[in-house]
C-alpha positions in Angstrom: 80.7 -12.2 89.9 77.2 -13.1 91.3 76.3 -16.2 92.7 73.4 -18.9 93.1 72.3 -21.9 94.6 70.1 -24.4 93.1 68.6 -26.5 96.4 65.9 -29.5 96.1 65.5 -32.9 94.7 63.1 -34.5 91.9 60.4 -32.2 91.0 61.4 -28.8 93.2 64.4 -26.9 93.3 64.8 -23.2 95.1 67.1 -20.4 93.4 68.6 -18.7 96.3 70.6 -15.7 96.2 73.9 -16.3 97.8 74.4 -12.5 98.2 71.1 -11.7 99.4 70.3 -14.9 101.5 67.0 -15.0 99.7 65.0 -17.2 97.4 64.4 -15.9 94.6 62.3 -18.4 92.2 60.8 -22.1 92.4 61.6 -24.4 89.4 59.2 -27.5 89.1 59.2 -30.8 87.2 55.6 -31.2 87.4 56.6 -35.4 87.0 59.3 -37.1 87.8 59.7 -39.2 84.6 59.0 -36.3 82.5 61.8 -33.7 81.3 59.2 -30.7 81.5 60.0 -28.0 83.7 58.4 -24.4 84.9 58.9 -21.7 87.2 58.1 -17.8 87.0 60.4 -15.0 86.9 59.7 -11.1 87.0 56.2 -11.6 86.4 56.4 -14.1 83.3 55.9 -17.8 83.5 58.8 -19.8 81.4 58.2 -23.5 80.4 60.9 -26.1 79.1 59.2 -29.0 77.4 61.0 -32.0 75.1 60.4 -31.0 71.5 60.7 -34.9 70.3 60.3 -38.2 72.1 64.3 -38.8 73.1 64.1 -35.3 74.9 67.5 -34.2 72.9 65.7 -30.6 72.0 63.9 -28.8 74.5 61.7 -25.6 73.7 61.6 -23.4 75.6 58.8 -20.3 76.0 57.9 -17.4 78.1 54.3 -16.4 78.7 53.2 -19.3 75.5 55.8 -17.7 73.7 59.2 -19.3 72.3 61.5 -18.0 73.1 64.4 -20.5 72.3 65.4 -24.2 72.5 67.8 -26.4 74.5 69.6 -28.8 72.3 71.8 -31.8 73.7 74.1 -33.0 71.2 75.3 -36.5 72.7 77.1 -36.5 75.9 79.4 -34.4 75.8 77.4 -30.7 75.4 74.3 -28.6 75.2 73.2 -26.2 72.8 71.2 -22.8 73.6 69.7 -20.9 71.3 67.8 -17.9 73.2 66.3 -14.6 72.1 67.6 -11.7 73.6 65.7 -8.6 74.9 66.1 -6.9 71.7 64.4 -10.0 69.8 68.0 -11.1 68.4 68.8 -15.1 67.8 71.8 -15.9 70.6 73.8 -18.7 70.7 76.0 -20.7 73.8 77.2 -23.6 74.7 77.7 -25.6 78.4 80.3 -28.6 78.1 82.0 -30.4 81.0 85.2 -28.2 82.1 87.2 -28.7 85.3 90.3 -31.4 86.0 87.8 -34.4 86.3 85.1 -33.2 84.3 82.4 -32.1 87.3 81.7 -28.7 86.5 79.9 -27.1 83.6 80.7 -24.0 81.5 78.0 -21.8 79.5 80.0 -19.8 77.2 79.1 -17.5 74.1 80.3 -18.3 70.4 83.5 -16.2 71.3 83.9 -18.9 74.0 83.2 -15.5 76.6 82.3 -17.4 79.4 79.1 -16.4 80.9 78.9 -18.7 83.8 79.9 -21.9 85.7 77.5 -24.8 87.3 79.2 -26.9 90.1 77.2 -29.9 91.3 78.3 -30.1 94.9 76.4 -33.9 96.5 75.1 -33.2 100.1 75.0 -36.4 102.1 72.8 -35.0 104.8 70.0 -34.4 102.3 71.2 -37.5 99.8 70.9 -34.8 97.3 72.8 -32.2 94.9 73.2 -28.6 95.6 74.3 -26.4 92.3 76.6 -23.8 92.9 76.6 -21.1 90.0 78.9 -18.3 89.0 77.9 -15.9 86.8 80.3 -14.0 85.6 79.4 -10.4 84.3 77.8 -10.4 81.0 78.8 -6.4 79.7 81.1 -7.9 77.5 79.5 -10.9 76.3 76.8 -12.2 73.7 74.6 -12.6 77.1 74.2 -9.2 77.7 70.8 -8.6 76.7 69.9 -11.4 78.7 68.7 -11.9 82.1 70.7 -14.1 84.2 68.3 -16.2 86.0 66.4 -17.7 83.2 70.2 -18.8 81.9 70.6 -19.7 85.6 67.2 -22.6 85.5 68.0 -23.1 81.5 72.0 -24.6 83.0 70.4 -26.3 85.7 68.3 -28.3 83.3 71.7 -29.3 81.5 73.4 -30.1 84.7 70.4 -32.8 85.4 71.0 -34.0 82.1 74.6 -34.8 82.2 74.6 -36.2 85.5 71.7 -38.2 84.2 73.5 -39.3 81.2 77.0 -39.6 82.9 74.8 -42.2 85.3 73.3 -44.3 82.9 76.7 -45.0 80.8 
């Protein structure tokens, strides 16, 4: 099991490495309003931007490149459809798990689980911290995948929920 932390508010969150004590990545929201997102990973510069005016799809692309799409379907989960290292269409899911509903599970179509978001609030910083686990992925769908682009593509979905668990 490897974990992350998501710190920041409104437009600029740090990855950081909970083994390594390090950050790894910056993810941006260039506006606050807007559901656009970037950051830059191993040399390649990823962008998630609404595909249609209610923000329910999100594309998402690597180097101008897409490379998949974030779909919300209601309230209740997300959709990812990504493209593996080997060019091959994946599918997974995240949907609310946990005894009152405050955690987040990304899981393959064989309901593998791949990894788990916990929005922890900080009343120091009036802010959320994300907690991730992410389980290993040799015996999943996600296996062709690198794990920190999954890791910003859940965050995104974590804003959302909390966003639309807020709003009613």
């Amino acid at each position: 099991m490897h974990y992350y932390t998501f710190e920041g508010r409104f437009s600029k969150y740090n990855l950081l490495d909970d083994q390594k004590n390090e950050s790894l990545l910056t993810l941006y929201f260039p506006k606050w309003f807007k559901r656009d997102a970037k950051f830059e990973w191993n040399q390649h510069f990823y962008t998630i931007s609404p595909k249609n005016f209610t923000g329910m799809k999100m594309l998402v692309s690597c180097d101008n490149r897409e490379v998949g799409e974030l779909e919300q379907e209601w309230k209740n989960q997300f959709t990812f459809r990504l493209e593996d290292n080997t060019g091959m269409t994946k599918y997974f899911t995240i949907k609310k798990e946990g005894a009152f509903k405050r955690e987040y599970l990304l899981a393959d179509y064989q309901l593998q689980p791949i990894l788990t978001v916990k929005p922890v609030w900080n009343w120091q910083k009036w802010q959320f911290n994300y907690k991730f686990e992410v389980y290993p992925l040799e015996e999943t769908e996600a296996r062709e995948l690198d794990p920190v682009p999954i890791v910003c593509y859940s965050l995104i979905a974590a804003r959302q929920f909390i966003r639309s668990k807020s709003q009613g």
